[in-house]
C-alpha positions as CSV (number, residue, x, y, z in Angstrom):
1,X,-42.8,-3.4,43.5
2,X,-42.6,-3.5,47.6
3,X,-44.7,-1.9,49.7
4,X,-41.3,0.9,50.9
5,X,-40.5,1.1,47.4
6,X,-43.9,1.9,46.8
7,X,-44.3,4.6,49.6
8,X,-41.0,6.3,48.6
9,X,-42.1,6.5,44.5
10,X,-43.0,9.4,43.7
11,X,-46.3,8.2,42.4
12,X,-47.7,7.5,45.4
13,X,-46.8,11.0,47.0
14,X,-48.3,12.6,44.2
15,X,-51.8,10.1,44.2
16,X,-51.9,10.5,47.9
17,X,-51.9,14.5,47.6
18,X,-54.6,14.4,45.5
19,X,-56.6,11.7,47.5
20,X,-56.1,14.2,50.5
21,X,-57.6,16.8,48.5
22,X,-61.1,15.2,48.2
23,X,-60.9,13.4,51.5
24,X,-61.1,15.9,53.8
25,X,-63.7,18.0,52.3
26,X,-66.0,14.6,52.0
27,X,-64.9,13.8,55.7
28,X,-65.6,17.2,56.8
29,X,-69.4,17.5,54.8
30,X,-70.4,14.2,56.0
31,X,-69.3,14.9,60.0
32,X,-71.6,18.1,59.7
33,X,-74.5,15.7,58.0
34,X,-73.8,13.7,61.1
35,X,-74.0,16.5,63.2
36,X,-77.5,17.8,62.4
37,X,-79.0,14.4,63.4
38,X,-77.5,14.6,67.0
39,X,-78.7,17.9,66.7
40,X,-82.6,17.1,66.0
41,X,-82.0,14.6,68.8
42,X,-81.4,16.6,71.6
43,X,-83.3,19.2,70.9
44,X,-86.2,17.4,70.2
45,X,-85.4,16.1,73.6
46,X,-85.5,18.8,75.7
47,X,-88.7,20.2,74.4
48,X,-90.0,16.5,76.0
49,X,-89.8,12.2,76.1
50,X,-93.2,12.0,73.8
51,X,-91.1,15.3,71.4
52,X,-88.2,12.6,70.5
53,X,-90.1,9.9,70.6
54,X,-92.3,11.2,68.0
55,X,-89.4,12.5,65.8
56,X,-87.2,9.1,65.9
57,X,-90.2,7.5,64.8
58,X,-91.0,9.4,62.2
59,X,-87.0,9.2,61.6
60,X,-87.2,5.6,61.0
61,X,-89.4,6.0,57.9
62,X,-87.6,9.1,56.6
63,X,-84.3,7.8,56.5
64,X,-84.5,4.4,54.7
65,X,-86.3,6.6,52.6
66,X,-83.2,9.3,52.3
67,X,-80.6,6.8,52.2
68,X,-82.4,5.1,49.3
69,X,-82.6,8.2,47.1
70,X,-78.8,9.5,48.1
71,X,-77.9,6.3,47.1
72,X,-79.5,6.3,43.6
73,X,-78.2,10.1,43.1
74,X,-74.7,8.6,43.8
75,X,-74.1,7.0,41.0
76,X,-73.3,10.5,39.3
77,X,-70.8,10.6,40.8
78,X,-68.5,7.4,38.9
79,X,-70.8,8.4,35.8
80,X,-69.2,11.9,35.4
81,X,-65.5,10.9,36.6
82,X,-65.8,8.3,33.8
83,X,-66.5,10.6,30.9
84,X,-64.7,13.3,32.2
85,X,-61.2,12.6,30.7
86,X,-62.7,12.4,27.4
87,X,-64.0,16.0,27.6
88,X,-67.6,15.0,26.2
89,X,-69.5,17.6,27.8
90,X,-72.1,17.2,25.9
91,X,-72.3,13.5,26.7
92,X,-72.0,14.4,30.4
93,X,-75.0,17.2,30.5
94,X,-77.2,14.8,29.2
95,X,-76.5,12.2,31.3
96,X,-76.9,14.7,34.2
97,X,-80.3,15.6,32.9
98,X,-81.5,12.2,32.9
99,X,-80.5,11.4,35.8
100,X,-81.9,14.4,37.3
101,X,-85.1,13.7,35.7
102,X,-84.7,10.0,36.9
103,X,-83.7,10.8,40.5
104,X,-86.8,13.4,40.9
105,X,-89.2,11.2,39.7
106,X,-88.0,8.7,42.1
107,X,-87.8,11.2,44.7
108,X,-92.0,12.2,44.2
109,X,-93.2,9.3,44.3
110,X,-91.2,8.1,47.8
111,X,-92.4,11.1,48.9
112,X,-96.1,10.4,48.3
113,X,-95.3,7.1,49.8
114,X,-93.8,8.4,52.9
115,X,-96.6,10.8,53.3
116,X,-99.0,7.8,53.3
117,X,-96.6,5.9,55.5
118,X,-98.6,7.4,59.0
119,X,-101.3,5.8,57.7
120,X,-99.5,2.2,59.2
121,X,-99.6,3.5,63.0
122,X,-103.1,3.1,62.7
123,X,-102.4,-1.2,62.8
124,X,-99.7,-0.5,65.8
125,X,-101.0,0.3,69.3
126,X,-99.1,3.2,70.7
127,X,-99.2,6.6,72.8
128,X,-102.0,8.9,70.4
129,X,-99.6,12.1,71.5
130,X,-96.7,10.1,69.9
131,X,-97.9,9.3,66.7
132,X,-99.6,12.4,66.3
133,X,-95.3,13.9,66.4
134,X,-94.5,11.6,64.1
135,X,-97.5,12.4,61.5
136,X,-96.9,16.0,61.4
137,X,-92.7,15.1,61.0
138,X,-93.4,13.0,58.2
139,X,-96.0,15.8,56.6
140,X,-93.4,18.4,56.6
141,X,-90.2,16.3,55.6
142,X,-92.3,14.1,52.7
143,X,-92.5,17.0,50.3
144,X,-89.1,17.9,50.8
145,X,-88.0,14.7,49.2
146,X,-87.4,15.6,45.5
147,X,-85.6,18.7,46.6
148,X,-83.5,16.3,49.0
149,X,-81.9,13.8,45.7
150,X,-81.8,17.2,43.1
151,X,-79.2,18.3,46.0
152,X,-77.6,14.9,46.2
153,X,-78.1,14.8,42.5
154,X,-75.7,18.1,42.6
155,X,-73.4,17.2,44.6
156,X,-72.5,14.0,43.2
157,X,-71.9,16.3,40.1
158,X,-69.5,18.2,41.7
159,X,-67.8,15.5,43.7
160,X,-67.4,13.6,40.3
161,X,-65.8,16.2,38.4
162,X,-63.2,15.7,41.7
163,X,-64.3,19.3,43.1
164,X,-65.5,18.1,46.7
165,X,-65.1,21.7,48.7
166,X,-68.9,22.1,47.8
167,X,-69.9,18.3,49.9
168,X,-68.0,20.4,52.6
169,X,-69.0,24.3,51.8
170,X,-72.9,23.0,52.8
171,X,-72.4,20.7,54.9
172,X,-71.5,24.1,57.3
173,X,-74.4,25.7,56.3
174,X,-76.4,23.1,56.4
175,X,-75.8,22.3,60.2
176,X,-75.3,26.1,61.1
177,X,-79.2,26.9,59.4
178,X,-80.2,23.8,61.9
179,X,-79.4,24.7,65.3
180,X,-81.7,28.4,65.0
181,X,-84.1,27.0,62.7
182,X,-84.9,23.8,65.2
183,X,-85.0,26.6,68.0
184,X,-87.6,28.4,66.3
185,X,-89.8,25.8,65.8
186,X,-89.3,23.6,68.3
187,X,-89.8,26.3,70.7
188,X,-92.0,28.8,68.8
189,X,-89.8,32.0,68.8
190,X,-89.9,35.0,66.5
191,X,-93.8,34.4,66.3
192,X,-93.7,31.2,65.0
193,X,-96.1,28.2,66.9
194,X,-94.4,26.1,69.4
195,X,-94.6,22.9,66.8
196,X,-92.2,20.7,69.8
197,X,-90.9,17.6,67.6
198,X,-92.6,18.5,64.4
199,X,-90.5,21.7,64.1
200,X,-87.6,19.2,63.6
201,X,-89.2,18.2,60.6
202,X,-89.9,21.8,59.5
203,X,-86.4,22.5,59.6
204,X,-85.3,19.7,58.0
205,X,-87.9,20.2,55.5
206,X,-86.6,23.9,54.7
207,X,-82.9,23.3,54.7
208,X,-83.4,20.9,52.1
209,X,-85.3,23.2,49.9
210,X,-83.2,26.1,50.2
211,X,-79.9,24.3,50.0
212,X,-81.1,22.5,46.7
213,X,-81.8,25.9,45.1
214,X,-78.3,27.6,46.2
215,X,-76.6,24.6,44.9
216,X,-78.2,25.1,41.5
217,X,-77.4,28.7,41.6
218,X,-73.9,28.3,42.6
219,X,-73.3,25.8,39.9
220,X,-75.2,27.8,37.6
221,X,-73.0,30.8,38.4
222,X,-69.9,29.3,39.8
223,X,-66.6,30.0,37.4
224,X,-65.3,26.9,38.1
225,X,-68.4,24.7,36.2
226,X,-67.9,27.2,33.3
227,X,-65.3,25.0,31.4
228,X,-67.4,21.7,31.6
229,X,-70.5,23.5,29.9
230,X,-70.8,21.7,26.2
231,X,-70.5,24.0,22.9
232,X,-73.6,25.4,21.2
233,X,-77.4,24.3,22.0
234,X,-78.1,21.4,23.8
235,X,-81.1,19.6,22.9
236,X,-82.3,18.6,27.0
237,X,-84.5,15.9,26.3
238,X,-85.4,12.3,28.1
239,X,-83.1,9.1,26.7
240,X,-84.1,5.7,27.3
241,X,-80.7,4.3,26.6
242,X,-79.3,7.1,29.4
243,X,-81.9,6.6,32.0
244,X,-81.5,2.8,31.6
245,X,-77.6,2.6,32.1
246,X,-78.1,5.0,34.9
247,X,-81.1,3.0,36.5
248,X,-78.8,-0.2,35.8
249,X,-76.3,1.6,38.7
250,X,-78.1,4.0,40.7
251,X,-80.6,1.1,41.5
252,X,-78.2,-1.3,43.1
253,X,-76.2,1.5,45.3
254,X,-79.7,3.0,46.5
255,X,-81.0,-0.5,47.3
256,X,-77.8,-1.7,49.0
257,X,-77.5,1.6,51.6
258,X,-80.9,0.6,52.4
259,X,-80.4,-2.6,53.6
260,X,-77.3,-1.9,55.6
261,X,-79.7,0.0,57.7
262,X,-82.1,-2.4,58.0
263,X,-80.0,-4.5,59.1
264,X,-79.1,-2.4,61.9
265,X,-82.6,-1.6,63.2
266,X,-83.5,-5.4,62.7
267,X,-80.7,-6.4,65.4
268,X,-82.6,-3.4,67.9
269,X,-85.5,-5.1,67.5
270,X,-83.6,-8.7,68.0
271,X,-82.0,-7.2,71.4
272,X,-85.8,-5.4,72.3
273,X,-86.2,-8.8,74.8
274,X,-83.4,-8.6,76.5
275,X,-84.4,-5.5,77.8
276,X,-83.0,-1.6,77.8
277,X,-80.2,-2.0,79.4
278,X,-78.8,-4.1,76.4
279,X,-81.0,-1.8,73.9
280,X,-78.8,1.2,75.1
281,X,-75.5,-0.5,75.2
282,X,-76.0,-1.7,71.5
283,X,-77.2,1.7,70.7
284,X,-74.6,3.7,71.8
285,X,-71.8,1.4,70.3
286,X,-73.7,1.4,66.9
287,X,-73.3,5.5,67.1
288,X,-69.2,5.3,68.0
289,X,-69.2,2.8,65.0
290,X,-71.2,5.2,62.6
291,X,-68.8,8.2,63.4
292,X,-65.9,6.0,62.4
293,X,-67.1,4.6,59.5
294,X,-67.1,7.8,58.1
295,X,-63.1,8.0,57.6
296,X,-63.9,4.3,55.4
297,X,-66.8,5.7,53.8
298,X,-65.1,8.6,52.5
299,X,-62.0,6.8,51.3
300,X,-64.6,4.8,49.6
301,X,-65.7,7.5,48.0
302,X,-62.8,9.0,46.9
303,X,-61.5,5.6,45.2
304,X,-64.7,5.8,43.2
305,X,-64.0,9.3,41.7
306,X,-60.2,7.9,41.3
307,X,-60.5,4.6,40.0
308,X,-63.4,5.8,37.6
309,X,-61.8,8.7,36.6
310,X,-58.8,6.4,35.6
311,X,-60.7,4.3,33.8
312,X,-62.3,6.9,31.2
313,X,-59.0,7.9,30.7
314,X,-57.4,4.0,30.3
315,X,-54.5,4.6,32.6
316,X,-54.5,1.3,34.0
317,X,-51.5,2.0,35.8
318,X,-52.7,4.6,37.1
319,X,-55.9,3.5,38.2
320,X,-53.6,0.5,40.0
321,X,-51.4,3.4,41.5
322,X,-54.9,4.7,43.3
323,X,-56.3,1.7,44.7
324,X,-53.2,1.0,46.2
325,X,-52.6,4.4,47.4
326,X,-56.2,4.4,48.7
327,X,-55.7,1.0,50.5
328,X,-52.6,1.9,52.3
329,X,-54.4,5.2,53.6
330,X,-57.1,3.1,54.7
331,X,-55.2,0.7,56.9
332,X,-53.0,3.4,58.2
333,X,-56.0,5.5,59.4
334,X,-57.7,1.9,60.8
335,X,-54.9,1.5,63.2
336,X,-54.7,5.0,64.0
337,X,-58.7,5.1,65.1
338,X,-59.1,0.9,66.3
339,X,-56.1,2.0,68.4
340,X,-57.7,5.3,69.7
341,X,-60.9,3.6,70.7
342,X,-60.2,0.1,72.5
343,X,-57.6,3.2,74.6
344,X,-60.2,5.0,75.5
345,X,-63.1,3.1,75.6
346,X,-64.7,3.5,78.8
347,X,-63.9,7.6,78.1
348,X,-66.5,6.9,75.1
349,X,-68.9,5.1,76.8
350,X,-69.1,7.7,79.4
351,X,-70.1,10.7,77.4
352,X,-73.4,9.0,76.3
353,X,-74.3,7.7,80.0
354,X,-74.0,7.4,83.5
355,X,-75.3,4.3,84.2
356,X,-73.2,1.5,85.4
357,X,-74.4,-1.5,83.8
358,X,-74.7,0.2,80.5
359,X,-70.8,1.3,80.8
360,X,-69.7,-1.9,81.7
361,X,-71.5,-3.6,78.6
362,X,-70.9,-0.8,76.3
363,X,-66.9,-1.4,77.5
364,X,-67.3,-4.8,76.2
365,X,-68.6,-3.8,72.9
366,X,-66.3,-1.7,72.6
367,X,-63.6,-4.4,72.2
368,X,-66.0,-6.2,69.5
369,X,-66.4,-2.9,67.6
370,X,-62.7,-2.5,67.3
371,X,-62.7,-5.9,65.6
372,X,-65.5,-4.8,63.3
373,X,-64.1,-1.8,62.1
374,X,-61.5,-3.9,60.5
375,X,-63.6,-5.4,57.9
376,X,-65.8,-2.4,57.9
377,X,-62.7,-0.4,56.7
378,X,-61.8,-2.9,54.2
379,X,-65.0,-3.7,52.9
380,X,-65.9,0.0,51.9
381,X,-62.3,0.0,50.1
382,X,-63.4,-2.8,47.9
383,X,-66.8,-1.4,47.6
384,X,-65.6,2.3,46.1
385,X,-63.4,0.6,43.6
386,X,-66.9,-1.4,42.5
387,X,-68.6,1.9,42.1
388,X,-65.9,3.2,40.4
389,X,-66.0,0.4,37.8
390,X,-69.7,0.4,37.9
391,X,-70.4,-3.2,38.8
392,X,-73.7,-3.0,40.0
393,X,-74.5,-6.9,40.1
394,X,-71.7,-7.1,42.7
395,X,-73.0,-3.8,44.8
396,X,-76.4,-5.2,45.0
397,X,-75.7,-8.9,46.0
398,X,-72.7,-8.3,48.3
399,X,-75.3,-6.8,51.0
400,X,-78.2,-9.2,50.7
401,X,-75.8,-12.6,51.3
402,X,-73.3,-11.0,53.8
403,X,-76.2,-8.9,55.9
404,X,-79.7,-10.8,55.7
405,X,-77.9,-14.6,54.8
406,X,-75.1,-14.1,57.2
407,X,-75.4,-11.3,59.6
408,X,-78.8,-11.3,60.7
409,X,-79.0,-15.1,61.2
410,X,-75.6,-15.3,63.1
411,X,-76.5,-12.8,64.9
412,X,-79.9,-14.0,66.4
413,X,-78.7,-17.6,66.8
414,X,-76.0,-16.3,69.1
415,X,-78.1,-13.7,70.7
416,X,-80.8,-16.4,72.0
417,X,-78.4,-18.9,72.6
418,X,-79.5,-21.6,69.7
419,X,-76.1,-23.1,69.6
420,X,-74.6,-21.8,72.4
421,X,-75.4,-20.0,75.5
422,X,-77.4,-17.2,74.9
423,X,-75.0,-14.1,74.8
424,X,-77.4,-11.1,74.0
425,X,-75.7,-7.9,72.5
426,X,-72.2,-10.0,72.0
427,X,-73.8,-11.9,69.9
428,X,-75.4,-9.5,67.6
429,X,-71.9,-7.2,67.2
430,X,-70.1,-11.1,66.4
431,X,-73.2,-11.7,63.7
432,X,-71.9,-7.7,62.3
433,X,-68.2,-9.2,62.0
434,X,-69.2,-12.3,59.9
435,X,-71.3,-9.5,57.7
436,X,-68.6,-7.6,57.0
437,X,-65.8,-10.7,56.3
438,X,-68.6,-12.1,54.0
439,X,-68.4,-8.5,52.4
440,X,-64.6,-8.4,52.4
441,X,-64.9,-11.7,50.8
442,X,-67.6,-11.0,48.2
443,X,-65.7,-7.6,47.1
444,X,-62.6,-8.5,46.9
445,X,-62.9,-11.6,45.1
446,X,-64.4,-10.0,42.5
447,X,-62.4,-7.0,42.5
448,X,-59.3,-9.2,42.0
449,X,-61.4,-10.9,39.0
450,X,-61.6,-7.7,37.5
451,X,-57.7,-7.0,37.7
452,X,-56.7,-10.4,37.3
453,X,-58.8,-10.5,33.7
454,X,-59.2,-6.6,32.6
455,X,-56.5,-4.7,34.9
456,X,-53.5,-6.5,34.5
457,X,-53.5,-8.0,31.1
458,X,-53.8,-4.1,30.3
459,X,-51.2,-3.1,32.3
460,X,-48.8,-5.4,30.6
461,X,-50.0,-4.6,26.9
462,X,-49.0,-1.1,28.1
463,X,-45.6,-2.6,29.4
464,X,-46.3,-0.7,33.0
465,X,-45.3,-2.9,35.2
466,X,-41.9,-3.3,36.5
């Protein structure tokens, strides 16, 4: 079938509609996620240099930390989708409560971990003042971890039963609870201490808490959940077979969204030398580039909850329907917002700063950044449909070779100048490109093994193609 024959069947109007439907709520709960974090940022700020200082230290322990335990509670999310069309309710409450129980464990003892973690400023010479921010932002945000993944553990529930108006439904209260609640103690109103960057992390610490409880509750009570609760007593109880085939995925997806952001904070530290000027141009292009990739992200996610859905119900045709639904939105949106930014670069570059040579390189990025969103977009296409079939070999080795055997080492060798002449941030954003190609390579390959050997043969036993 052609591409306009495609775009006129009614098939893909229909698939689209309901790819809209989760979309925008995911878009929508993760720009609010995003939103708290610029919050923290400049509020910590204006209570002082040493305030967000303290707190984007104590950030860079707490998120690889975060990312690593959303990651694992992800994998919910394809698990439910898949058993859903068979109506095993039963099936799918206990694999919920495993992972739950897997997920929380997990999430205690990185939280004793990242309560310790302070304990390693002692080896690294810095302002006392500092560090002592940091310490009390990783005291108040530690405990909050196993709260933190049963949320993410929720949600994933939700977003794989295809109901995503709850990912957006708290992502609003999350960020509306942050602006007071970082006011308060930031800036100790209402009777509460003036904690300065700590408070961040006692906000932070409490939204997590609360919001994990009224997510249970509104599960729990919620009419909508009602008809996926199983018949009679269920026997809640730990199943080695469960929490292996969950660890098998969850462990892979956590893993991988940790190293992405290694990777990042490596190439800071690789541009450190070269001094701020280049630190803040690479900085503030890395922050354009994490705004966008939340439109690819959240496609990704929603071919997940599509292509697994279609695979516990063994609508191959459907399931080839989606992905190609979901890739033709993707590239659409990609030359909607590639377009939109190499326009109006210099406009984007000028809301973070002022200063001239930081405009002028950030400019420059910006062309290089509209050349890595293309593989970015395409690479968390190929990535989603992965999750959705639960390939977790391919999920966890994709990042290591195309980041840390790739990305990195391009990078740095282009950066200094081993082959070449030394061309600083450039080369870092050209080392992010070959990353993502090597992705784009690594998923689609096998994603077109999978429909070359399981897809297709079953979509012509079913006599579905035309």
């Amino acid at each position: 079938m052609s591409i306009v024959k495609f775009l006129q069947s009614a098939g893909y109007k229909k698939e689209l509609r309901s790819q809209l439907r989760l979309f925008i709520p995911f878009l929508l709960g993760q720009l609010c996620a995003s939103g708290m974090g610029t919050v923290d940022t400049v509020m910590a700020g204006l209570a002082g240099t040493t305030e967000i200082s303290g707190v984007a230290i104590g950030c860079s322990f707490y998120w690889p930390a975060y990312l690593f335990l959303s990651g694992m509670a992800y994998a919910v999310t394809p698990t439910v989708s898949h058993i859903l069309p068979s109506k095993n309710f039963t099936l799918m409450e206990k694999s919920l409560f495993n992972a739950f129980l897997f997920c929380t464990v997990a999430g205690i003892l990185l939280a004793i971990l990242l309560a310790l973690s302070h304990l390693i400023f002692a080896f690294v010479p810095s302002d006392p003042e500092m560090i002592k921010v940091a310490t009390g932002y990783l005291y108040f945000v530690a405990p909050s971890l196993p709260a933190t993944v049963i949320y993410n553990v929720l949600r994933s529930y939700t977003e794989g039963l295809g109901y995503t108006r709850p990912t957006m439904y708290f992502g609003i209260i999350m960020l509306v609870l942050d602006i007071p609640l970082n006011y308060i103690f930031i800036f100790g109103k209402f009777g509460m201490p003036q904690m300065g960057g700590v408070g961040c992390g006692a906000t932070s610490s409490f939204i997590n808490i609360l919001c994990a409880i009224l997510f249970y509750i509104y599960i729990k009570k919620g009419k909508f959940f009602r008809q996926f609760q199983p018949q009679g007593n269920l026997n809640r109880r730990y199943d080695y077979k469960l929490i292996k085939q969950y660890a098998k995925l969850s462990f892979p997806i956590g893993i991988s969204r940790t190293i992405e952001v290694a990777c990042f904070s490596v190439a800071a530290v690789i541009l450190s030398p070269f001094g701020p000027t280049a630190v803040a141009a690479h900085s503030i292009t890395l922050n354009v580039a994490g705004l966008i990739y939340m439109i690819p992200m959240c496609l990704g996610m929603t071919i997940t909850i599509r292509s697994a859905f279609c695979m516990g119900t063994k609508n191959w045709a459907k399931a080839y329907i989606s992905i190609k639904t979901t890739l033709t939105l993707n590239m659409s949106l990609f030359v909607l917002y590639a377009t939109c930014v190499f326009i109006f670069r210099k406009d984007i570059a000028s809301l973070y700063t002022n200063d001239p040579l930081v405009l002028a390189l950030v400019s420059n990025l910006m062309i290089l950044n509209c050349i890595y969103m293309l593989p970015d977009s395409i690479q968390c296409f190929f990535l989603g449909v992965l999750q959705g079939f639960k390939d977790s070999k391919t999920i966890f080795i994709g990042p290591v070779i195309s980041y840390w055997a790739v990305g990195i080492p391009v990078g740095f060798a282009l950066a200094w100048g081993m082959f070449t002449p030394k061309i600083e941030a450039y080369g870092i954003w050209i080392g992010f490109i070959f990353a993502l190609v090597c992705a784009c390579l690594i998923y689609s390959l096998r994603v077109r093994f999978l429909f070359k050997n399981k897809i297709f043969p079953k979509l012509l036993a079913q006599s579905y193609i035309q």
